[in-house]
C-alpha positions in Angstrom: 0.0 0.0 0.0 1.2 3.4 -0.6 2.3 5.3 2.4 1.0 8.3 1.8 -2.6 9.5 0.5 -1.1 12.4 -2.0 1.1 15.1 -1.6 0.8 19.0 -2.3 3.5 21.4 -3.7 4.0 24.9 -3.3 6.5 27.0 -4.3 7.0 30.2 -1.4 6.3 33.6 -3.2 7.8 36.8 -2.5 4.6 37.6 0.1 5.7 35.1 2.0 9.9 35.5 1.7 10.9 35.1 5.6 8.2 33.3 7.1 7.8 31.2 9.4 7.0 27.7 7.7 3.8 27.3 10.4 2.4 30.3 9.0 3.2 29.8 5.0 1.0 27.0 5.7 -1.9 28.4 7.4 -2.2 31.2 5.6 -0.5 30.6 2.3 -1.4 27.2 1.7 -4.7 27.1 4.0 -4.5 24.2 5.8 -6.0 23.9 9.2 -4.4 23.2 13.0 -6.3 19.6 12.4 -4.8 19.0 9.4 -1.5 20.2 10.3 -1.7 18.3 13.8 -3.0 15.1 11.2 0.2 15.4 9.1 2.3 15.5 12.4 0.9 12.7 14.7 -0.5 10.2 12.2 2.2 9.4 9.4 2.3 12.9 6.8 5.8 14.4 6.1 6.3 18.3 5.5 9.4 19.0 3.3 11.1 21.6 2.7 13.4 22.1 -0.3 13.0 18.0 -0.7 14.0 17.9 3.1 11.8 16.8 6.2 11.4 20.1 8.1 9.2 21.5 11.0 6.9 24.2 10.8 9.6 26.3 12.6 11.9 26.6 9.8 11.6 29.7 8.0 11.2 29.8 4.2 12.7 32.5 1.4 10.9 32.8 -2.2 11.5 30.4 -4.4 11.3 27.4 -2.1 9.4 24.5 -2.8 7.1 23.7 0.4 5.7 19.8 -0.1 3.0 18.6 1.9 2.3 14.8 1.9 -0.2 13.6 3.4 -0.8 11.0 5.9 -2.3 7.5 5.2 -6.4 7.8 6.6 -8.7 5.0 7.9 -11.6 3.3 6.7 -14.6 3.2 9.5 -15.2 -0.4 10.1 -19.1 0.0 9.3 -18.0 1.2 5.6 -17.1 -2.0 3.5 -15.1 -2.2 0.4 -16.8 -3.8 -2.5 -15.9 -4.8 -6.2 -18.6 -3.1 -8.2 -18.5 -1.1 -11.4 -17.9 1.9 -10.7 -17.7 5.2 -13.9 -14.6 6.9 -13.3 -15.1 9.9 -16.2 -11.7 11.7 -14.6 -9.0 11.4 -11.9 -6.3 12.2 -10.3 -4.2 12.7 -6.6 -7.3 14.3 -5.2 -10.3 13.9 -6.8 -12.2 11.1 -8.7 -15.7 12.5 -11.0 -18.0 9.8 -11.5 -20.8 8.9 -13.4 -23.7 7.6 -10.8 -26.2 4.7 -12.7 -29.5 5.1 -11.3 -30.3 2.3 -8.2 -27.0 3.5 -6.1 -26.8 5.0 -2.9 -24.3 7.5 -3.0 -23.6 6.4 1.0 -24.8 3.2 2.7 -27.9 3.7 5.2 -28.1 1.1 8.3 -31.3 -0.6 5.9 -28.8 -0.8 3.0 -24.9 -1.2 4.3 -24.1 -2.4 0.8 -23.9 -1.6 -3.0 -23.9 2.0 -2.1 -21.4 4.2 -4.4 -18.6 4.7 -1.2 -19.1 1.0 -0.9 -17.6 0.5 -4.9 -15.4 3.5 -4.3 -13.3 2.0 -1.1 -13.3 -1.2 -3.0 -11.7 0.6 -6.0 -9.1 2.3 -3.2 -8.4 -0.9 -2.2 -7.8 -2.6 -5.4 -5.2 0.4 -6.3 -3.8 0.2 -2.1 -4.5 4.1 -2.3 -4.6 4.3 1.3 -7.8 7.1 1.7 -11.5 6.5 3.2 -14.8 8.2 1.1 -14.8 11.7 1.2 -18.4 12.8 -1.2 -18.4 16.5 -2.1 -22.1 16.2 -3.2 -24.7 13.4 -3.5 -27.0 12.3 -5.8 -30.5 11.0 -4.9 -30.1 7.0 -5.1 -32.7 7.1 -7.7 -30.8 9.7 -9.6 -28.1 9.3 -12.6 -25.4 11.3 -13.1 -21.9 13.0 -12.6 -20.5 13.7 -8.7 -17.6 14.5 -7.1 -15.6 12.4 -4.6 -12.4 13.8 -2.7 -9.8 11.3 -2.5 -8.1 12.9 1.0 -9.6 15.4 3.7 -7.7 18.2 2.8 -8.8 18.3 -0.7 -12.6 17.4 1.1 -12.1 20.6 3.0 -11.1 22.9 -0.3 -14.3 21.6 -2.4 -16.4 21.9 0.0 -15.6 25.8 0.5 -15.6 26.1 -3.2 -18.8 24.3 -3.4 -20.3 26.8 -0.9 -18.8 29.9 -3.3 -20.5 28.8 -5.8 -17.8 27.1 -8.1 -19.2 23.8 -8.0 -21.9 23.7 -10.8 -24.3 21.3 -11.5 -26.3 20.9 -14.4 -29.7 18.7 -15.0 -31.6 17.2 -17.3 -34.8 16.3 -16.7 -38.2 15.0 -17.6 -41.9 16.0 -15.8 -45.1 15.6 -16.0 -47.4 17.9 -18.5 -46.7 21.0 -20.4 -44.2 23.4 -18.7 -46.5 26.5 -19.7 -43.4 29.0 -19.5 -40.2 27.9 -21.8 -37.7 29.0 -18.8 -38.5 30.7 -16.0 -37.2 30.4 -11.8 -38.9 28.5 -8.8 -37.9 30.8 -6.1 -40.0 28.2 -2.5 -38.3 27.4 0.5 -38.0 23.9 1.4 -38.5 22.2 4.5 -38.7 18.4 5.5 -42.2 17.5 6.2 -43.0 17.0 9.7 -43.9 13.6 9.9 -41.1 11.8 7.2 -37.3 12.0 7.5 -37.5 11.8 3.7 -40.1 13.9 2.5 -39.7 17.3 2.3 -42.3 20.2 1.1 -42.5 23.7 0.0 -42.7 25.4 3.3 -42.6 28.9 4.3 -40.6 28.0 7.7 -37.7 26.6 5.5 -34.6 26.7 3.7 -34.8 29.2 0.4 -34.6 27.2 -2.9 -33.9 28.5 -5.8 -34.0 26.1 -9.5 -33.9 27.5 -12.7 -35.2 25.7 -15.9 -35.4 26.1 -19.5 -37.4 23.5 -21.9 -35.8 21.6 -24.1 -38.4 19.9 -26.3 -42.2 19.8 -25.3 -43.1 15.8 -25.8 -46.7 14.6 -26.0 -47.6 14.3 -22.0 -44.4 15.7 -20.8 -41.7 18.3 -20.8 -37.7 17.6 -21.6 -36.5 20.5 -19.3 -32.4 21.5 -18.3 -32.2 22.7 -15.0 -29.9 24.5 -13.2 -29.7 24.9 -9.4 -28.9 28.0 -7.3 -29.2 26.2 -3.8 -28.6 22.8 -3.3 -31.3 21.7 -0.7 -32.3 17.9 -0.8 -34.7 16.5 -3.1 -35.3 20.4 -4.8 -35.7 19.8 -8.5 -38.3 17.2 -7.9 -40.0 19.2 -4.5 -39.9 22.3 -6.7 -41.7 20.8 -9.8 -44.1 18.5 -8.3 -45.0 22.1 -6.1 -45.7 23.8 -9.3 -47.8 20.8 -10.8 -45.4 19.2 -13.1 -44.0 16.0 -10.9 -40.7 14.6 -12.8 -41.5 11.2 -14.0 -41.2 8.1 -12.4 -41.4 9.8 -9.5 -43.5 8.0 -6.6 -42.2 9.8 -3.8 -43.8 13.1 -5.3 -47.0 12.4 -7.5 -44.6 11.6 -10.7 -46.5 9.1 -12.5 -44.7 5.7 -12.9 -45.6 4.2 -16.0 -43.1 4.6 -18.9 -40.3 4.9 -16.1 -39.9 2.9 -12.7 -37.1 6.3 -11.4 -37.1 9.9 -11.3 -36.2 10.7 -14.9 -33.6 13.2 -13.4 -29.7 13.0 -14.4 -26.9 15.3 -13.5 -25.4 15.9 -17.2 -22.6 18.6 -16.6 -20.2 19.5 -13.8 -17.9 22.3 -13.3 -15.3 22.5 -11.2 -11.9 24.7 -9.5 -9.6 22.2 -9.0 -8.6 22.6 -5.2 -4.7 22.8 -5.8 -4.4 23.5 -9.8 -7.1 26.2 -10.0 -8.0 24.9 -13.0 -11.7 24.7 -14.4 -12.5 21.0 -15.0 -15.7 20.8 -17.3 -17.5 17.2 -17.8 -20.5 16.2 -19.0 -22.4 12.4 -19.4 -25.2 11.7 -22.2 -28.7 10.6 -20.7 -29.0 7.2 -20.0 -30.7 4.6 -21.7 -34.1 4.9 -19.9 -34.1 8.4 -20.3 -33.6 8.4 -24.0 -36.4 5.9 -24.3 -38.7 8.5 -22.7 -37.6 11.1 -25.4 -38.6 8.4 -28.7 
């Protein structure tokens, strides 16, 4: 197995000529006292220059600060698994993956198994990349599509924060029930789980504000071919939003979809855009519908 989960470089700018090595990488580099104290007590390596070093050294422009990170530990109730799994890009910190409809993104204590961090930590396991599941964002089980897994806490922590700035897009397609009578418009509801599920949530006035925009892509006999994109990210809010406004996505039970030509929420996340956490580079992806899907379209 490798020892180490990735490593980081940085190369000291003149800002930061003289500093003390602690504060390059609090400030500079933006990791936290955890992570630090992680990389100290629990196998990481900070080098300086290609030499071990403490964070009391003091560094000059033009050095080369590397980070590596320590090894991390799978919780005993998260089991690795050989299933397929749809890698569409990777690399030392971050796997994108292409969700089939059917799969957990995370096991629930009804369904320990066949969940995607399941086929994930089997996949880490078959490569001895020595990292536990880290999911940026999830994806309804029922729901197809591209998401973004972080291969180490540190780059966890960075996506997340870019997540909540905003550079973490998400882009749907999806199909619902009837004639859309506006060709784009904005669902501006709060959300709120419904009092009496821990599933179900509801347009409520005492919740979270929601805000999905959509634009129609092709009007189909009984249904609408919209592409959705989402302002907020609150749970289950493309399909609370459309089955509020009487146009439930199909195959969806849950919400008053009706079931017939589709046993799922005909919902699939078909472009992502990302900041890379360390490169700063904007990663752009994007899957074709699935097969069910298309079916629905003729």
């Amino acid at each position: 197995m490798n020892k180490y989960t990735a490593k980081v470089d940085w190369i000291v700018g003149s800002d930061c000529d003289q500093q003390l090595l602690r504060l390059f990488l609090r400030e500079g580099c933006q990791l936290s006292k955890r992570t630090l104290a992680d990389i100290k007590f629990n196998g990481g390596r900070i080098l300086l220059n290609g030499r071990e070093a403490t964070v009391r050294a003091t560094v000059y422009e033009g050095d080369r600060v590397t980070v590596e990170l320590p090894p991390e530990e799978v919780s005993p109730s998260m089991q690795p698994e050989k299933l397929e799994l749809k890698i569409v890009y990777e690399d030392s910190h971050l796997l994108v993956l292409n969700k089939p409809a059917g799969m957990a993104t995370i096991p629930s204590r009804e369904h320990p198994r066949h969940s995607l961090a399941n086929a994930v930590l089997g996949y880490y396991q078959e490569k001895a990349i020595p990292a536990t599941f880290h999911a940026v964002n999830r994806l309804d089980k029922d729901t197809s599509g591209l998401l973004v897994v972080a291969k180490h806490r540190f780059a966890h922590d960075r996506l997340s924060k870019l997540q909540q700035q905003g550079r973490l897009k998400r882009r749907y397609l999806a199909i619902v029930a009837g004639k859309l009578s506006e060709e784009r418009g904005t669902i501006d509801l709060p959300i709120a789980r419904q009092d009496d599920s821990i599933i179900t949530r509801q347009v409520d006035a005492r919740g979270q504000r929601a805000i999905t925009h959509y634009e129609v892509e092709a009007y189909l006999e009984h249904a609408t071919f919209v592409k959705i994109a989402l302002e907020t990210g609150r749970t289950h809010q493309i399909r609370v939003h459309f089955s509020h406004v009487g146009h439930p996505l199909l195959g969806d039970d849950l919400y008053g979809g009706p079931v017939e030509q589709i046993k799922r929420q005909a919902l699939h996340c078909y472009r992502l855009e990302v900041e890379h956490p360390f490169t700063e580079e904007i990663l752009v992806f994007e899957q074709p519908l699935p097969g069910d899907m298309k079916t629905l379209l003729g």
